[in-house]
C-alpha positions, 0 to 999 in steps of 0.5 A: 136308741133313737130321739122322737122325729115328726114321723114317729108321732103315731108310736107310743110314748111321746104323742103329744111331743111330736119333736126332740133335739137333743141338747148339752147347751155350750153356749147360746150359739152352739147348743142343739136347739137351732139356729138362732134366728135374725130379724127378719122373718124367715121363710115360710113353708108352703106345704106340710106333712100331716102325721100319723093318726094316733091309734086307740088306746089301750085298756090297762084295766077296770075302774069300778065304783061300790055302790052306796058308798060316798067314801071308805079309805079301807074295810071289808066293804072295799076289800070285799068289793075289790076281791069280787071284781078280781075274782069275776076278771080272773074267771073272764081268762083276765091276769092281773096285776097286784092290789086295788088303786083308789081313784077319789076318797075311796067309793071309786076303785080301779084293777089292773091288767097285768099287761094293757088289751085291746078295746075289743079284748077289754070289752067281755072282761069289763062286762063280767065286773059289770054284772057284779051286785053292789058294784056300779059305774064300771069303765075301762081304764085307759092309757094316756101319753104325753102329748110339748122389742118388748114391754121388758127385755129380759137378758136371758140369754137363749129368750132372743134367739130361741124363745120365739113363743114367749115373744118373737124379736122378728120383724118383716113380711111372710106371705104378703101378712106384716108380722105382728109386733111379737110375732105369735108368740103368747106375749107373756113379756106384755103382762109382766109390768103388772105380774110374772105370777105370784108364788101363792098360785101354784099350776099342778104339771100332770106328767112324767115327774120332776127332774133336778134343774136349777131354774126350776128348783126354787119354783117347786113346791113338793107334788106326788106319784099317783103311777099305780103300775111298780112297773111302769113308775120303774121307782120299785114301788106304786104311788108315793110322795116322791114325783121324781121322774125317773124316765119313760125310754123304750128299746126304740125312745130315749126318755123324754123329760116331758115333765121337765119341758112343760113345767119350764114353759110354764115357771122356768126362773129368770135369773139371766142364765138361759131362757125364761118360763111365761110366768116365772113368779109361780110356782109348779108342782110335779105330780106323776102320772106317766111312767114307761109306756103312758099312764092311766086314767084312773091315776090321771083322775085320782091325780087331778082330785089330789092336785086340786085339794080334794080327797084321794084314799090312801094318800096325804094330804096336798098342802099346796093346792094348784089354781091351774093343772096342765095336762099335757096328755091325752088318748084317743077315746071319749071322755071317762065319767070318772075322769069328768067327775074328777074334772068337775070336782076340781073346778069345785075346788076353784082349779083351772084344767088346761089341756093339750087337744092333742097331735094327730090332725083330726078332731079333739073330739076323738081324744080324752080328756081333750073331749071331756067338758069344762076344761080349756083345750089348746090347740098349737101353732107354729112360728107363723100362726098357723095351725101346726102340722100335728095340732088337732082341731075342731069344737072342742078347741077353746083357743090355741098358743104356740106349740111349734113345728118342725122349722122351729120347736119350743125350747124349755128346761129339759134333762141330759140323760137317755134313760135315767135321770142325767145333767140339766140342760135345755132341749127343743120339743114340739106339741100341743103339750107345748102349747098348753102350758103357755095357756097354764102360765096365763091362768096362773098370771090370771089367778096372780092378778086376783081373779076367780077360777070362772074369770079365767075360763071366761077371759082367757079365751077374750085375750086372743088375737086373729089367726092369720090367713096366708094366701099360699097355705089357706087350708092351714089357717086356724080360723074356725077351727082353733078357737076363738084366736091365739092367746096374745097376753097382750090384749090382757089390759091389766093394772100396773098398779093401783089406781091413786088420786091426787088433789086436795080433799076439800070442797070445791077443789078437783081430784085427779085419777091417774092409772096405767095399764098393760096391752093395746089401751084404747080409752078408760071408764071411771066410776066414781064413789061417795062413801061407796055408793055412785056419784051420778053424773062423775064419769071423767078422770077428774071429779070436782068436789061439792058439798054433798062430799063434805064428811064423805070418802072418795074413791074411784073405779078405772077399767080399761078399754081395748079393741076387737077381743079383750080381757079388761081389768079394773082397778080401784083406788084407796078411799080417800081422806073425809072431804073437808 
């Protein structure tokens, strides 16, 4: 078997992880992820080579909804429903495999094939369920795949050297453009003097399941199996609470711990042992959802339901709702009513959906759920800010982080073994998988910062930096189409603590605000308060008091001030002592 190149970006598995260099890390000198990079900026490509295009998706079944009911966990109702859409798939020539599969509180349902069909196969047998009484809104069920000088100076070993989407150490000039400070990494070591994410939000990773490692155990919070195939889970049995990833190799792919990757961006500790996650405060729950050969949309929904706290039939409750899911995953077919019902049900629910816009080269629009609405689509470049060879672009784009390319990958958390679960260890891959959970992180850091799910979807793409435009690779910028920049959380202006006042609290003496923020600052406002209602005219750092204080509370509002695209956060300072 083989490890997953550029080339292979077309074959099933791995398509939105287009590369990886496989690792048992020695040292940070010798261990598989490349060759640790120097100070200077290395030189740029000038020509790329685009992938292959992804092709349709397969069809693994029928998701089907029983009409006039809102929700039934069991019963004749759904087992009779159930037994009518088997029985019209069967008489269509359809074999199928076993059971029914909830795919919310129990008024949606899906039915499997007992092997994955065409488009075209799918479309006559679809249409015999279609024309059943009392069963509505009748879809295909498609397969999805997985699609990989600071502020603080962290002393995790592989950060400098490997970890250039995090933050670039390198200095110089590529192609006539200085180097910004940090490259064009997310800048995530700029927001940490204010948060690393705090361990009550927790960003659910929609994939292929958690495999042990060290730096992501105490991260963890327990998650679910939503694969309802026994074949492609390979765990013996269908949807359980164990995410385990127990491996998606082919005769031709080793397994790809894809899981274990992205959730390493996201959270991996920063104990100074090997690399560190954007945000390695929160926490990540696994939840399954891509065995051998993909997964479905119908568990990829019924996860999302459950990730966010919502109703899934025949599942336990999930006691750790996400504030973020990242789904690094995707298929080229538009977006399903019950995928977006799922969608829509969990921004309800206060969770942010973040998802990769997928590696081949064309638009997002083509691609679910990259496609489907209300979510934050991320699309990837490489070391230089360029769009990635592989990144698909276009509207649907809401911004982009790094996803690497063949020069250079990302390296994360990842696992030693070919088929099965082997050794921890840290690998390289390459993908907007690898680009959306940079975005995850900054949500979660977002959500630690106290902000609401509808802040976040509309500040994250505010802290965004340009694209870069190369004179010697113009057709390769991001500019129009990637967004509305790479996300730079440097340009996220947030409270290292809150606003205090000092002085004297008595009448004819003057209150001092002092405050402190991260990212580029370039002035403050303030807001001051008499007993909570404004002080007219009070717009300084300082604010003297008169005798409309005397018997009243003070306290001040800051926000920050950037230029060009910001997210600004204000602070506000504890109520003073009654003016005397």
């Amino acid at each position: 078997m083989t490890r997953r190149a550029v080339a292979a970006v077309a074959c099933t598995g791995l398509v939105a992880t287009i590369t990886v260099a496989a690792v048992t890390p020695a040292s940070a000198a010798d261990n598989g992820l490349g060759e640790p990079r120097g100070s200077a900026v290395s030189t740029k490509p000038t020509q790329r080579t685009a992938p292959a295009a992804k092709p349709d998706s397969l069809v693994a079944g029928v998701v089907y909804r029983v009409s006039g009911l809102a929700s039934i966990s069991s019963g004749t109702a759904a087992s009779a429903a159930a037994g009518s859409v088997r029985a019209a798939l069967a008489a269509s020539g359809a074999k199928l495999a076993e059971g029914a599969h909830a795919v919310d509180g129990g008024a949606s349902w899906s039915v499997d094939f007992a092997s994955p069909l065409t488009a075209k196969a799918a479309a006559a047998k679809i249409a015999a369920v279609d024309a059943l009484p009392g069963v509505t809104d009748v879809e295909p069920n498609y397969i999805s795949t997985a699609d990989a000088n600071a502020p603080v100076n962290p002393s995790d070993p592989y950060l400098r050297d490997y970890q250039w989407n995090i933050w670039d150490y390198r200095e110089g000039v590529a192609d006539s453009i200085t180097f910004p400070k940090g490259g064009y990494s997310s800048h995530a070591l700029a927001l940490w003097p204010a948060t690393k994410g705090r361990s009550s939000v927790v960003v659910a990773v929609l994939d292929t399941g958690q495999t042990t490692h060290a730096q992501l155990t105490k991260a963890t919070v327990p998650g679910y199996d939503f694969i309802s195939s026994k074949a492609s889970a390979r765990d013996g049995n269908g949807r359980d609470s164990n995410p385990k990833d127990q491996g998606d190799w082919t005769s031709s792919d080793d397994s790809s711990w894809h899981g274990t990757h992205v959730a390493g961006i996201i959270a991996a500790a920063h104990d100074g042992k090997q690399g560190i996650g954007n945000a390695p405060g929160l926490k990540v729950q696994h939840v399954r959802v891509l065995g051998r050969d993909g997964g479905t949309s119908a568990d990829i929904a019924a996860a999302i339901t459950w990730a966010s706290g919502g109703s899934v039939s025949g599942t336990s409750k999930n006691k750790t709702p996400a504030k973020v899911i990242n789904l690094s995953l995707g298929g080229r077919h538009s977006c399903e009513s019950f995928m977006q019902k799922a969608i829509d049900g969990a921004r309800k629910r206060g969770a942010v959906v973040v998802v990769s816009a997928g590696n081949s080269n064309e638009s997002a629009l083509k691609f679910s759920p990259a496609s489907c609405k209300n979510v934050i689509t991320v699309a990837a470049t490489d070391e230089f800010g360029e769009r990635a060879s592989y990144s698909n672009y276009g509207s649907a784009v809401e911004l982009a982080a790094p996803g690497g390319d063949s020069g250079r990958l990302v390296a994360s958390t990842w696992n030693s073994g070919t088929t099965t679960p082997g050794s921890a260890t840290w690998g390289a891959m390459a993908g907007t998988s690898q680009a959306a959970p940079a975005v995850s992180a900054a949500a979660g850091m977002l959500a630690s910062l106290g902000l609401s799910r509808s802040q976040i979807e509309v500040g994250i793409v505010k802290a965004v930096s340009t694209f870069p435009k190369y004179p010697s690779t113009p057709s390769w910028t991001c500019r129009g189409k990637c967004g509305t920049g790479y996300l730079d959380l440097q340009k996220v202006l947030a409270p290292k603590s809150r606003v205090t006042i000092s002085g004297t609290v008595k009448v004819g003496r003057t209150l001092t605000a002092s405050s402190s923020f991260t990212g580029k600052i370039s002035g403050r406002s303030y807001t001051w308060y008499r007993s909570g209602a404004v002080i007219s005219g009070a717009k300084s750092s300082t604010y003297k008091l008169t005798s409309a204080d005397k018997g009243k509370t003070i306290k001040v509002k800051v926000t920050p001030k950037g230029s060009g695209s910001y997210l600004g956060i204000t602070t506000t300072s504890l109520s003073t002592s009654k003016v005397g």
